[in-house]
C-alpha positions as CSV (number, residue, x, y, z in Angstrom):
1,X,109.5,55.1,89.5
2,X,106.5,55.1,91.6
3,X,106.8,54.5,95.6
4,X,104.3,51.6,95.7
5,X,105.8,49.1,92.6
6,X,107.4,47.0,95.2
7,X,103.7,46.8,96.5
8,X,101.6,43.6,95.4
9,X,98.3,44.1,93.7
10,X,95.7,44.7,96.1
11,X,98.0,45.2,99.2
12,X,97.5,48.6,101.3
13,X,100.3,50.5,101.2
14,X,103.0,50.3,104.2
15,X,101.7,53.9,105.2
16,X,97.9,53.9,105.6
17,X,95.6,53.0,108.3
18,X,94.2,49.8,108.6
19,X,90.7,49.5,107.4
20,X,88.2,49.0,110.5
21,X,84.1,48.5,109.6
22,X,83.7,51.3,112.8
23,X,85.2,53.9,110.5
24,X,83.2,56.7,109.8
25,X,82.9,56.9,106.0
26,X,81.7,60.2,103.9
27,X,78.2,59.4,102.9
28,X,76.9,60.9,100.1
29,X,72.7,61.0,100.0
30,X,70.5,63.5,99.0
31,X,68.6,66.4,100.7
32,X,67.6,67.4,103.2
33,X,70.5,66.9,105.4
34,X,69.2,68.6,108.4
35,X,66.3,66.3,110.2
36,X,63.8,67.9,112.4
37,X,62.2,65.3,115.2
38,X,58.6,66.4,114.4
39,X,57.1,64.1,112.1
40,X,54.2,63.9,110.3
41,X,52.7,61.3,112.8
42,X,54.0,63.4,115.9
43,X,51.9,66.5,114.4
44,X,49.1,65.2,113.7
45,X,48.4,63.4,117.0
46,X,49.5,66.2,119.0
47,X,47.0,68.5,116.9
48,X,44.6,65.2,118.0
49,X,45.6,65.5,121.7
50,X,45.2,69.4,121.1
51,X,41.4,69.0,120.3
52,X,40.0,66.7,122.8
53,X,39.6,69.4,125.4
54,X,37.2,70.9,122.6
55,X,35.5,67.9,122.0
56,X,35.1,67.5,125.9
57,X,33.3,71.0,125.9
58,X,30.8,70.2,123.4
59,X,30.1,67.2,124.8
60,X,29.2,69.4,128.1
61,X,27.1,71.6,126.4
62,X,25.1,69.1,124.4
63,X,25.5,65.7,125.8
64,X,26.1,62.6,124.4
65,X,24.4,63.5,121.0
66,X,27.7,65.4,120.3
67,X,29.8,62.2,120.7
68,X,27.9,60.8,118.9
69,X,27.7,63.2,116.2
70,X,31.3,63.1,116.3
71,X,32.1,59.7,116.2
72,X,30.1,59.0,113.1
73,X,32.1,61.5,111.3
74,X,35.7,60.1,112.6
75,X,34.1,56.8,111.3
76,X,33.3,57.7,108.2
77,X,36.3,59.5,107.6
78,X,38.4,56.3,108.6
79,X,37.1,53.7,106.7
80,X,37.4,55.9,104.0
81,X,41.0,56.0,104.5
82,X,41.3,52.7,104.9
83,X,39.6,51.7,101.9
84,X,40.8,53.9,99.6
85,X,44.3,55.0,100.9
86,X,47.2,53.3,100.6
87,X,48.8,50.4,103.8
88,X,49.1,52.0,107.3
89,X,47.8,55.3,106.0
90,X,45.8,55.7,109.1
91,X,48.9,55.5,111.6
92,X,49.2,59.1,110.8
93,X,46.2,60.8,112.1
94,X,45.4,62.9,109.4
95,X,42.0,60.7,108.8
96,X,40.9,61.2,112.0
97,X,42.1,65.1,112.6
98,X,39.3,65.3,109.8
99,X,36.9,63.2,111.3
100,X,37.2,65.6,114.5
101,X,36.8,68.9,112.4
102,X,34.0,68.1,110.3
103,X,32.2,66.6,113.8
104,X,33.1,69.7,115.5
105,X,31.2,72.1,112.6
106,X,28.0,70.0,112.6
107,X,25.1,70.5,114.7
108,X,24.5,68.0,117.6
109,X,20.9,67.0,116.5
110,X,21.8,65.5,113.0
111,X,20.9,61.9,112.3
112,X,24.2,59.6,112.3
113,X,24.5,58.4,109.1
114,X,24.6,62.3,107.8
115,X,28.2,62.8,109.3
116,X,29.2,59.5,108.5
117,X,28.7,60.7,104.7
118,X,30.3,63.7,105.2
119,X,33.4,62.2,106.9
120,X,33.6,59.7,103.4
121,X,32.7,62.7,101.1
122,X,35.8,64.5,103.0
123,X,38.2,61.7,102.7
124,X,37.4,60.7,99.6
125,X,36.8,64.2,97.6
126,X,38.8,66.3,99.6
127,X,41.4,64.5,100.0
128,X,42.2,61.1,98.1
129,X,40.9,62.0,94.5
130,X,43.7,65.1,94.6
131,X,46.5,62.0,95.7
132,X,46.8,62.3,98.9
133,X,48.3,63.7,101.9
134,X,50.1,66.3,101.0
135,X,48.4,66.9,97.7
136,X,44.5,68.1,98.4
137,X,43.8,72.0,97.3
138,X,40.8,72.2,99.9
139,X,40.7,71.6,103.5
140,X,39.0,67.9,103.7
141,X,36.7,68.6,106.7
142,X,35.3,71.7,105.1
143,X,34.7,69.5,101.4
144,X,32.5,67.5,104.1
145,X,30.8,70.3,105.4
146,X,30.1,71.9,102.0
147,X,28.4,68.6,100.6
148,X,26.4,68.0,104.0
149,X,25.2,72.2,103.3
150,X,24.2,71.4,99.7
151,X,23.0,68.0,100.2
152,X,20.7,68.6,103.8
153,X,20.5,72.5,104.3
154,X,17.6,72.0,106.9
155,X,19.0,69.2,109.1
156,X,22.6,71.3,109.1
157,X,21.0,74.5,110.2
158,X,18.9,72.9,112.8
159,X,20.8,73.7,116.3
160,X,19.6,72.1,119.6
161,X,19.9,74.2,122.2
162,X,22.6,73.4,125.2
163,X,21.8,72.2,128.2
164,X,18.6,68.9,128.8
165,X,21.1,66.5,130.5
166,X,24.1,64.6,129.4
167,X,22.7,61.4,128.1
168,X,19.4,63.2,126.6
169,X,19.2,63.0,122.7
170,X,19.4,66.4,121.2
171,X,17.6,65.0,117.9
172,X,17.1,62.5,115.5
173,X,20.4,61.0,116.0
174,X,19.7,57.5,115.5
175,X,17.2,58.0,112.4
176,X,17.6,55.4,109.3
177,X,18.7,57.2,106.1
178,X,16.0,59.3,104.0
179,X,14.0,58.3,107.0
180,X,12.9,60.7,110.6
181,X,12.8,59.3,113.7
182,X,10.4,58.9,116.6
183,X,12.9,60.8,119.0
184,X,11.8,63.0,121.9
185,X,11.4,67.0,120.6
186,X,14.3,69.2,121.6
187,X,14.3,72.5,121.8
188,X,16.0,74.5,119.3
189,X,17.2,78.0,119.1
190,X,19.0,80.1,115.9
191,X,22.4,80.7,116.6
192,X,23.9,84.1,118.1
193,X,24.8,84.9,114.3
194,X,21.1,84.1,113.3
195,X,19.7,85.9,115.8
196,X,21.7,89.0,114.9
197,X,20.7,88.8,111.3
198,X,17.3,87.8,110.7
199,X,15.7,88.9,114.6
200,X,18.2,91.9,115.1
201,X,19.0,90.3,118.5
202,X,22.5,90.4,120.0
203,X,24.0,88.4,122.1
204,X,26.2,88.8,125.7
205,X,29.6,88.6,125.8
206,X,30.0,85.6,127.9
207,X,28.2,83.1,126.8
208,X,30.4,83.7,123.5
209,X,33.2,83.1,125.6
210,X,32.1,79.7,127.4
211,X,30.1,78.1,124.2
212,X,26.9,78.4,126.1
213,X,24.8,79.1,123.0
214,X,23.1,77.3,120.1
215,X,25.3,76.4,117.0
216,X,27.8,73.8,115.8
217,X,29.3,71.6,118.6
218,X,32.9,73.6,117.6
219,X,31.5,76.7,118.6
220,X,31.6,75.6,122.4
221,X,34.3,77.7,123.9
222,X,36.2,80.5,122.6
223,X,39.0,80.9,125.2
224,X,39.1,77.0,125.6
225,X,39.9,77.0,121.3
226,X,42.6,80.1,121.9
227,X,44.2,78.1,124.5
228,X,44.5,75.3,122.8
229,X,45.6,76.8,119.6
230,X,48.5,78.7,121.3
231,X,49.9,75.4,122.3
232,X,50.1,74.5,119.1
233,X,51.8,77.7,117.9
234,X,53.5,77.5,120.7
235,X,55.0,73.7,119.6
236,X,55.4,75.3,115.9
237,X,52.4,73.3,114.5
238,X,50.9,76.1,112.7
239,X,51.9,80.0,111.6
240,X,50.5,81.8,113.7
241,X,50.4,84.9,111.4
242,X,47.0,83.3,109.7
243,X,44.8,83.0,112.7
244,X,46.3,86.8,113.5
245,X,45.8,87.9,110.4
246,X,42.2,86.7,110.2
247,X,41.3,87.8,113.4
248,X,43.2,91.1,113.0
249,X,41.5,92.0,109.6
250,X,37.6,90.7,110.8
251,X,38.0,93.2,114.2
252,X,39.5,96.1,111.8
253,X,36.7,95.8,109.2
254,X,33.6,94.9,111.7
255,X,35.0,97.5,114.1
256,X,35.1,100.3,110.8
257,X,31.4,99.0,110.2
258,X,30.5,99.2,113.8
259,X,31.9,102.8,114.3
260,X,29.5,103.9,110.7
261,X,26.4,102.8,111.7
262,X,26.5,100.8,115.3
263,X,22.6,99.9,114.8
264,X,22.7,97.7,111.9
265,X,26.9,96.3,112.4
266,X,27.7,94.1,115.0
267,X,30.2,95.4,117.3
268,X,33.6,93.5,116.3
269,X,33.5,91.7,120.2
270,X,30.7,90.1,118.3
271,X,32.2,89.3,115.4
272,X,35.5,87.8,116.7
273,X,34.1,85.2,119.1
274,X,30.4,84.1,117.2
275,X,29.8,81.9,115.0
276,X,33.0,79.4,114.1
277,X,35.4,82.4,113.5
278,X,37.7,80.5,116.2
279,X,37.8,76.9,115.0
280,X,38.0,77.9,111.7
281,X,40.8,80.5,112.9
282,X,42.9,77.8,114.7
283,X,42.5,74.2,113.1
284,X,40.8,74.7,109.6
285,X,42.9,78.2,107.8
286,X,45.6,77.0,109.7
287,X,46.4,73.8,107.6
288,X,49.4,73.0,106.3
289,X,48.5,71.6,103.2
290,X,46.4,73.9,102.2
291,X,47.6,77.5,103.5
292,X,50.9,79.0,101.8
293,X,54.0,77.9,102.6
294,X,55.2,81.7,102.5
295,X,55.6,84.0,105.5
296,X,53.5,87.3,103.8
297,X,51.5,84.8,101.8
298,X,50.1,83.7,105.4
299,X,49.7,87.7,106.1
300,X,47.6,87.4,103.0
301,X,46.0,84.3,102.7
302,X,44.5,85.2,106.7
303,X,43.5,88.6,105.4
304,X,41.8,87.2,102.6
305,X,39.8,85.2,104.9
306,X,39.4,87.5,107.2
307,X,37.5,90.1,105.0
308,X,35.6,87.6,102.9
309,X,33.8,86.8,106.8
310,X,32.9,90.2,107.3
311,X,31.6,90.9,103.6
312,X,29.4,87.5,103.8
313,X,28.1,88.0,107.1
314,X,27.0,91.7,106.8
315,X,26.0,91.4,103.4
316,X,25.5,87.9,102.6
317,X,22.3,85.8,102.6
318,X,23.7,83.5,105.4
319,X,24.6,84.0,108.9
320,X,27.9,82.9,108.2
321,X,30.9,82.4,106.0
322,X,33.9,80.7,107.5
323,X,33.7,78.2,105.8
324,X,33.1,79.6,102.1
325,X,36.1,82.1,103.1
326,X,38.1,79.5,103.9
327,X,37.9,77.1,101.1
328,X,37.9,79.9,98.6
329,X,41.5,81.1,100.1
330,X,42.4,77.9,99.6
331,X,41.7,77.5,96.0
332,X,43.9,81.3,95.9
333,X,47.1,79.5,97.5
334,X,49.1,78.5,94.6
335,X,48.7,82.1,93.3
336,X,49.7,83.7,96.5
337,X,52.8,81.1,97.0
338,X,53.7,82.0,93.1
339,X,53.5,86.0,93.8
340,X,55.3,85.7,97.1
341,X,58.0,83.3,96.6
342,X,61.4,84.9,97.6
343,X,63.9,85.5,95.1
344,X,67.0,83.2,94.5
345,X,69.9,84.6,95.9
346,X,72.3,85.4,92.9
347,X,69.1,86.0,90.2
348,X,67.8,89.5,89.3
349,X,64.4,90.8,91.1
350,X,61.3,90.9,89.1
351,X,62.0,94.3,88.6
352,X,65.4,94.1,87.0
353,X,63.4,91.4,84.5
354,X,60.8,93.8,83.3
């Protein structure tokens, strides 16, 4: 006979603990189970905080015309958002980290209403039409940048020069659309990349180093954009093997170029800190939605970029080519997560397949 038929239906048995609400019950939910503190929020506003000493520095070297410039992007690239993405999207930052980027790879003499189309054309093509955070192919900023290329190749390649004052326009900033201006001239120059290519003209060291040279408003400071990306490496907001890898590769290959024929190749100095080499480095390759998610695949995805600089600017037709590099690694990441995805402990090894 069982122990508990003198017990009444629905009585505890004389043995067992009373039942308190306070005690702890086995919950059963589903993965993960381990919670890191950093959300998506706290890294994207720290990669925010992260880039307002940049955006300080261009604004240094080319007044108020590159807050401007700046500010019309972040607008565009909020409302955008707003508009399109779902409730509370912009809480996360993401919108505006684009906003900042595409800003910061624009020249400070552009009309306003340029970067404000860029910063919806980045939102909206680079980013909403694939679903969503977390589900574009193509770093958003650079979508921007590639339409406002296409779309106005002369007003995008135009670079003031530094200098002229802090509240002195540095172009037709406040043009209407399809429309130019009655602002002051401003003095232009090509950029150090420019110069090297269609003037065979080099360009010191240090003023690399500072930012003190014609370009986008991103390529202000070299150390100041190392700095600032070591924090964030240093916090775990990006892998630091890409921005390695790419710089690693793009000194190896200019440096091979350099060491066959030093007249016509740039010494890799040069290479490394011209041009947008570093932003593109630290904040644009570097994103986590659209860089692998594997350790080699970063090794290859940054030595991908890396090498696709080098071949565009030595042999290209433009100066530059972060920005093709980038967003044509990007389109290679699914392939290079597929062909380095580890292998599931307890299957066979693609060899023991074959």
């Amino acid at each position: 006979m069982s122990t508990l038929s003198n017990v009444p239906i629905g009585a505890a048995p004389a043995h067992s603990a009373p039942f308190h609400p306070e005690t702890p019950r086995l919950e059963l939910t589903a993965s993960p189970h381990v919670h890191s503190a950093d959300s998506t929020m706290r890294i994207m506003w720290t990669v925010v905080i992260s880039l307002m000493p940049i955006v300080a520095a261009s604004v240094v070297f080319f007044g108020i015309s590159a807050l401007l410039v700046i500010a019309a992007a972040v607008a565009g690239a909020l409302v955008t958002e707003r508009v399109t993405g779902p409730r509370n999207t912009l809480r996360d930052g993401s919108a505006l980290i684009t906003g900042l980027l595409l800003g910061l790879v624009l020249p400070a003499g552009m009309p306003l209403w340029m970067p404000f189309l860029g910063g919806v054309v980045a939102i909206g093509f680079g980013k909403v039409i694939f679903g969503g955070l977390g589900q574009n192919v193509f770093n958003p900023a650079l979508v921007g940048r590639a339409f406002l290329q296409a779309a106005f190749p002369i007003a995008i390649t135009t670079w003031p020069t530094s200098g002229s004052g802090l509240f002195a326009l540095r172009g037709d900033n406040f043009a209407l659309p399809l429309m130019s201006a009655s602002a002051p001239d401003v003095v232009t120059a090509a950029t150090p990349l420019g110069l090297l290519k269609f003037e065979q003209t080099g360009t010191d060291l240090w003023p690399l180093l500072i930012g003190n040279t014609g370009g986008s408003l991103g390529e202000t400071s070299a150390l100041l954009i190392l700095l600032c990306g070591g924090y964030l490496a240093w916090k775990r907001y990006l892998d630091w093997r890409i921005p390695v890898s790419i710089l690693a590769t793009t000194g190896v290959l200019s440096g091979t170029l350099w060491m066959i024929d030093g007249a016509r190749y740039p010494d890799p100095l040069f290479m490394l800190f011209s041009g947008g080499l570093m932003l593109g480095a630290v904040y644009m390759a570097t994103d986590m939605v659209t860089s692998p998610v594997t350790r080699a695949g970063a090794w290859i995805f940054g030595a991908g970029i890396g090498a696709l600089v080098v071949l565009i600017r030595a042999w290209g037709g433009l100066p530059e080519g972060v920005m093709y590099a980038i967003l044509l690694m990007n389109a290679m990441v699914p392939f290079i997560n597929r062909w380095t995805r580890p292998r599931v402990f307890g299957t066979p090894g693609r060899r023991s397949r074959a």
